[in-house]
N, C-alpha and C positions, 0 to 999 in steps of 0.2 A: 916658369914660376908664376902664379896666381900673384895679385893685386889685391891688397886690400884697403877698402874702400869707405868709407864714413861716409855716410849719408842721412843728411836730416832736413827735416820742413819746418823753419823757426822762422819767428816773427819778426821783424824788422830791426827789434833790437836786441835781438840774438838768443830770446827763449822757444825751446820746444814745447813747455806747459806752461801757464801762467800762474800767479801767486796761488791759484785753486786747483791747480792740479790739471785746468783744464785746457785741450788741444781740439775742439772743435773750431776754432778758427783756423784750424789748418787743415782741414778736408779737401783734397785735391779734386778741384773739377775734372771735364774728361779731357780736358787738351793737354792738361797737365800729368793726370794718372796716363794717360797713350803714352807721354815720354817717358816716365817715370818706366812704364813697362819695354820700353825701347833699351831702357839702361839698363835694368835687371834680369832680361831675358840671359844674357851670359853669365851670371850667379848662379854657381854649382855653391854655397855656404852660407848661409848666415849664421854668425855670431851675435847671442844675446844677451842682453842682465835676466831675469826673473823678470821685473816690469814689464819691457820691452817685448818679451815672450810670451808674457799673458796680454798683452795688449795686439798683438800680431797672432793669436790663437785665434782669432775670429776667422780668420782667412783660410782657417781646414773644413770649417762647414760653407763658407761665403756662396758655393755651390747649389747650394739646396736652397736658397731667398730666391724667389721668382720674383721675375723681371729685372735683373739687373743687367745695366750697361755693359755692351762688349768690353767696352775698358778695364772693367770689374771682373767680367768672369776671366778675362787672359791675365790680370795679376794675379787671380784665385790659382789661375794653374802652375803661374811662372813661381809663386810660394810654396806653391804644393809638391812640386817635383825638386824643388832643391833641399838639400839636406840642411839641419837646423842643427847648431848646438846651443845650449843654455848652461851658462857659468852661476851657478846658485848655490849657495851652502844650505839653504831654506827646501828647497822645492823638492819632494816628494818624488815625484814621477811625470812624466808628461803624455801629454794626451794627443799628439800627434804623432803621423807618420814621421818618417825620414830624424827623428831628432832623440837626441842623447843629451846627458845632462854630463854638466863638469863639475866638480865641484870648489876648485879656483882657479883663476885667470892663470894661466902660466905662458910667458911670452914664448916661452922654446920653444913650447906645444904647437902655438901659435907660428909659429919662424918655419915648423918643421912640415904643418899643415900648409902652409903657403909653399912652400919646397916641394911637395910631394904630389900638389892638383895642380890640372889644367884649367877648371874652371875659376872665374874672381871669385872674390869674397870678399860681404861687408860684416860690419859690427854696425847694431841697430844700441840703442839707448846710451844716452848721452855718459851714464857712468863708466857703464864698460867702453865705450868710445874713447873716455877720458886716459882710461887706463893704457890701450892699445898706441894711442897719441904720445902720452910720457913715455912708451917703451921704446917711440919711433916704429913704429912696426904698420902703421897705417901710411901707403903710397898716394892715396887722393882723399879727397874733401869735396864728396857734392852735397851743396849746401843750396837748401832753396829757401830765396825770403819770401815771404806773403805780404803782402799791404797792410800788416797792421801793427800798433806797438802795444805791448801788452804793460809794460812798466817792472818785472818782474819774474820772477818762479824760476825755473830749473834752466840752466845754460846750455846750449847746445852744444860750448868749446868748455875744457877747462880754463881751472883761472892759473895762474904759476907757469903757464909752459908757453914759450916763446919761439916762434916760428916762423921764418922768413916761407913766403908760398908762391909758386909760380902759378900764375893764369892760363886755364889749357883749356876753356869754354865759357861761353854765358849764353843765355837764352833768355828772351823775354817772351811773359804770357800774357796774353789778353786781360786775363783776372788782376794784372798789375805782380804777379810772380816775378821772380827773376833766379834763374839759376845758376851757381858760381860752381864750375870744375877748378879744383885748385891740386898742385902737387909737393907737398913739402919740399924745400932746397935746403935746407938746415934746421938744426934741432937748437 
């Protein structure tokens, strides 16, 4: 049975965007994007919101920007080769390989997808995260702080749901990063 995995780059006190929306303070250098493709390389799924999915569409052309770092073109491919879904009642159609749209979150869907693959699978954006977290249906929590505090904007955890977590990794980066592998023990 498949793993599924939450994974997010939040700032020190716990946002993935800040009060504008904005997440350039979390651009993984390469010591950091190498691990990051260390851990993703076994992701046969990602699970998206809409945001998340338009935000992560850059990485179907990333391929065609000349000169980018090995670090860059092996997440361009480890994105590209795994299968995408997107939970959006909004979104039209998408414009990628490998990916279909949902049009709501349904944990069964979820329970039965996790039941039926061998590869992991993550949920990217902090909503639909939130949702998969209150259903208990997410197994780990990699969570990477960055060195900075933004004061505000979107949360990487929800707020209401309480969660004892077991410690199953850290790593510290050069950049002053640090990454937390955690496993839910109770809901």
């Amino acid at each position: 049975m498949a793993k599924l995995i939450y994974s997010a780059i939040a700032s020190a006190d716990g946002y993935i965007e800040d009060a504008a929306g904005s997440f350039d303070w979390a651009a993984p250098d390469e010591e950091l994007l190498r691990f990051v493709n260390d851990l993703e390389r076994p992701v046969g799924t990602y699970l998206y919101g809409h945001q998340m999915y338009e935000t992560m569409l850059y990485w179907e052309t990333a391929h065609t920007v000349p000169g980018q770092p090995v670090s860059v073109q092996e997440f361009t491919g480890i994105w590209q080769a795994a299968d995408k879904i997107v939970f959006s009642k909004t979104l039209a159609s998408v414009s990628s390989a490998r990916t279909r749209i949902e049009r709501d979150f349904d944990p069964r869907m979820v329970r039965q997808l996790k039941s039926a693959t061998r590869h992991d699978m993550t949920v990217g954006g902090a909503d639909l995260a939130g949702q998969a977290i209150m259903a208990g249906l997410v197994d780990e929590l990699e969570l990477f702080l960055v060195p900075v505090v933004v004061g505000g904007g979107k949360r990487a955890l929800p707020l209401g749901v309480h969660s004892d977590l077991e410690l199953l990794d850290t790593q510290r980066f050069a950049s002053g990063a640090v990454y937390l592998r955690y496993r839910p023990t109770s809901a």
